[in-house]
C-alpha positions in Angstrom: -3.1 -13.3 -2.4 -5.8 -11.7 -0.4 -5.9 -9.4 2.3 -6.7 -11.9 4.6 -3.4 -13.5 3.9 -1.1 -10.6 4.2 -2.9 -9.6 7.4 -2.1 -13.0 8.8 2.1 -13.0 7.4 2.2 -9.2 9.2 0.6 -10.9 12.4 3.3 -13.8 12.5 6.0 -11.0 11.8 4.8 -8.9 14.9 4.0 -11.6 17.2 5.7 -15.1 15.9 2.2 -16.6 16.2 -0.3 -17.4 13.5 -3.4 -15.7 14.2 -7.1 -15.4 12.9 -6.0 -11.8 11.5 -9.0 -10.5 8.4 -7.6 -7.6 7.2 -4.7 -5.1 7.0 -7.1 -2.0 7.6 -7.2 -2.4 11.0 -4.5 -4.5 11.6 -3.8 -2.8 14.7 -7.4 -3.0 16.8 -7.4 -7.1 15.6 -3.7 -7.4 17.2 -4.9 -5.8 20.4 -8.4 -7.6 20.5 -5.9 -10.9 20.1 -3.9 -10.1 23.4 -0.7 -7.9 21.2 -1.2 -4.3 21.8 1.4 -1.7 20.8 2.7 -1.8 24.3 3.1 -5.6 24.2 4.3 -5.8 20.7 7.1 -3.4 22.2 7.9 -5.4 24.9 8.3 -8.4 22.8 10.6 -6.6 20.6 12.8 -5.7 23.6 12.7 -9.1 24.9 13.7 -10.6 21.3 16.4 -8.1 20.7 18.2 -8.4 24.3 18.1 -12.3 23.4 19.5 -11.5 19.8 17.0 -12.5 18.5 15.4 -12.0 15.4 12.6 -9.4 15.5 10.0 -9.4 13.5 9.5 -12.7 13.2 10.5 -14.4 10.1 7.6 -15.3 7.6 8.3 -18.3 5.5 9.3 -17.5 2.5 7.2 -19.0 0.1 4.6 -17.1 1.9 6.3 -13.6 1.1 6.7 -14.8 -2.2 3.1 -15.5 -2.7 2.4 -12.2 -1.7 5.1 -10.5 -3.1 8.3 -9.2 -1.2 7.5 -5.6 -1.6 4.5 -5.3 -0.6 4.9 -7.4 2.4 7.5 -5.1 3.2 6.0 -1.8 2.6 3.0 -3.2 4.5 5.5 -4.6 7.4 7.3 -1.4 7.6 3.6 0.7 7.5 2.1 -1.2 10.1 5.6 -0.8 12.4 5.3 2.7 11.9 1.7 2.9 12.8 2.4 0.7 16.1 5.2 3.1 17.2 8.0 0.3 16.2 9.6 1.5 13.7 13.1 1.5 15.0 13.5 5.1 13.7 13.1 7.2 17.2 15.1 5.9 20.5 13.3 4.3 22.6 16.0 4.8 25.5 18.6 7.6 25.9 21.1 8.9 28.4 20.4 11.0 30.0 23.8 11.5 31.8 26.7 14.4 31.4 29.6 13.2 29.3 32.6 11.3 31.3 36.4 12.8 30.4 36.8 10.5 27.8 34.0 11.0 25.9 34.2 14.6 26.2 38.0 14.0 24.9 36.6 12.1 22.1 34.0 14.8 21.4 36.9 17.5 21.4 38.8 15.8 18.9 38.7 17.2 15.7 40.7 16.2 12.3 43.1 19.5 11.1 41.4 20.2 8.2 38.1 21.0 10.6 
């Protein structure tokens, strides 16, 4: 399958809607130009995952297979990374001083440490 193609299966991934994507190279500029910049796209994400929802978006699978499951994925996973939504860095943290039983829990150590 072209490029065309796997530009439009990333697009429904990311944004659940099918859109008039033309290529993977700038994948990113043709998401924002179409209304899903990296700050919506991570807005989106939080909204799907709070519903437990799937996110991204599943692509039909004859689709994938057409253009073939790993590339899909390594061009899925790319294009996450480049957007900033890879899941691999927290997005929120505490920021907060332990409570007594987490510090209790933080103390505890097996016998052999």
């Amino acid at each position: 399958m072209s490029d065309e193609a796997l530009a439009r299966a990333l697009g429904l991934a990311l944004t659940g809607e099918r859109l008039p994507l033309t290529a993977t190279a700038d994948l990113a500029g043709q998401l924002a130009e179409a209304g899903f910049d990296a700050g919506r796209l991570a807005g989106l994400r939080a909204e799907r995952q709070s519903a437990k929802a799937a996110w991204p978006f599943p692509v039909p699978i004859d689709e994938r297979r057409e253009l073939g499951f790993a590339r899909f994925d390594a061009a899925l996973a790319e294009t996450r990374r480049q957007l900033g939504l890879s899941g691999f860095t927290h997005t929120l943290q505490a920021e907060r001083p332990l409570n007594r039983d987490e510090r209790r829990l933080t103390a505890d150590r097996p016998p052999h440490w």
